[in-house]
N, C-alpha and C positions, 0 to 999 in steps of 0.2 A: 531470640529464645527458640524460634522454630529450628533454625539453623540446628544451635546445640542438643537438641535433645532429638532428632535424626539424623544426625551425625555418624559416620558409622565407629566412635568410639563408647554409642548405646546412653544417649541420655533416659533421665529417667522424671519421673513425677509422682507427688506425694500431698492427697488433700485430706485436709478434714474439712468434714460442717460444709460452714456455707462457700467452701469453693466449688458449690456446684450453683454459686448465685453469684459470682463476679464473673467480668471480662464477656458481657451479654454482647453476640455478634460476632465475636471472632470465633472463624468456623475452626481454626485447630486448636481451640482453647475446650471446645464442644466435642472433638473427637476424646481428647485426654482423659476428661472430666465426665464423658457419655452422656449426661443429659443435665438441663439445667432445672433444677427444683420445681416445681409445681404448685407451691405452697406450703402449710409445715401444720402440724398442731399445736394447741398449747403449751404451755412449759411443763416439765417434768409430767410427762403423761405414761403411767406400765406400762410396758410389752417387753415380749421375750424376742430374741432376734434367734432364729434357728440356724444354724451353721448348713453348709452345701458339704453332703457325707462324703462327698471326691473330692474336697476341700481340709480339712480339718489338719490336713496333717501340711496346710502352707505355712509358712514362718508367721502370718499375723495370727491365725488361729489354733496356734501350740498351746496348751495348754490352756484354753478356755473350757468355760461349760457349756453346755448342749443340750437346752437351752439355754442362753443366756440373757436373763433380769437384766432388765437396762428403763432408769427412768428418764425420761429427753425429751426435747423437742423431737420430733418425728419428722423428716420431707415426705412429701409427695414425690412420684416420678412415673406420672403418664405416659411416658411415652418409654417405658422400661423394655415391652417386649420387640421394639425397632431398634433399639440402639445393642441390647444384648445380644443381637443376631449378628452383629461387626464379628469379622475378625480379630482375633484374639482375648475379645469378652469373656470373663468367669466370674461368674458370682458367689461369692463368698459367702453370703449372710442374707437372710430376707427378715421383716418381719411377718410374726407369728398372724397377728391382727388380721392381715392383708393378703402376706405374699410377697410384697413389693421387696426388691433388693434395697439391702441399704449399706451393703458393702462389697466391693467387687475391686478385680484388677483387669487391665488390659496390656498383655505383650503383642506387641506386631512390629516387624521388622526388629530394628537394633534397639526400639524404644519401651519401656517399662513403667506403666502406670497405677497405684492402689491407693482406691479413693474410702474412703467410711464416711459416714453422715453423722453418725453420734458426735458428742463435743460441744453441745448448745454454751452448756454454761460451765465455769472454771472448774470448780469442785469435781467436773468427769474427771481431769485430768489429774486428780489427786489420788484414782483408783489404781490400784497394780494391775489387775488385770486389762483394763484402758492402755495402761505403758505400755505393758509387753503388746498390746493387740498393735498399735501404733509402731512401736520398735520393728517387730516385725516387718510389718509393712513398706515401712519406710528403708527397714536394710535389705529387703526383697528386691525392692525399685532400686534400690542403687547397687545392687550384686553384690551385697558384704553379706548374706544372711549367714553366711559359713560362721562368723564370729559371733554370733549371739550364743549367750552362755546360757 
């Protein structure tokens, strides 16, 4: 897995939710992913997640709103302001409540990663705007975002 995604044919990586709570210890699963959860809040609890204004125009955040209403489980991510300082770190989205990122990507070297935290329960992924944030993201990390229509 390490192999193919520094590879110099540019692997890439693509999470929702709780892939920043699997594969605990392995230190380049920790670099991909930036930091592992904290904890989370209730179910379906408001906040607006705020978009990063040097951001807005990346292929996950086309065409969303600013703010954007999102009801979720929420992580935590203490240790936000050490791991955003990497190379290649960008955060996408924080929320409002906090601060805290809860969407971001990392390019460095040949490798391509965009993580979100929203996704708790099925019905997110029934929203359009959820697809396209996702789509996005996902054809960002693997260098197709050309073809999104």
């Amino acid at each position: 897995y390490e192999d193919w995604m520094t590879s110099e044919k540019g692997g890439a990586f693509a999470g929702v939710h709780s892939a920043t709570d699997t594969e605990n210890g392995w230190a380049f699963y920790s670099e991909v992913t930036g930091q592992y959860y904290n904890g989370h809040s209730a179910q379906n609890v408001s906040d607006n997640i705020q978009l990063e204004p040097a951001m807005v125009n990346h292929p996950s955040l086309q065409g969303l709103p600013n703010p954007w209403q999102r009801n979720e489980e929420w992580y935590r991510f203490d240790q936000h302001q050490q791991w955003t300082a990497k190379p290649g770190f960008q955060i996408l989205g924080r929320k409002s409540a906090d601060g805290q990122p809860i969407m971001w990507l990392r390019q460095w070297s040949n490798f391509r990663t965009f993580y979100t935290a929203i996704g708790h329960d099925k019905v997110v992924f029934e929203d359009a705007a959820v697809k396209k944030h996702l789509t996005g993201g996902i054809m960002w990390a693997v260098r197709r975002d050309h073809l999104i229509k």
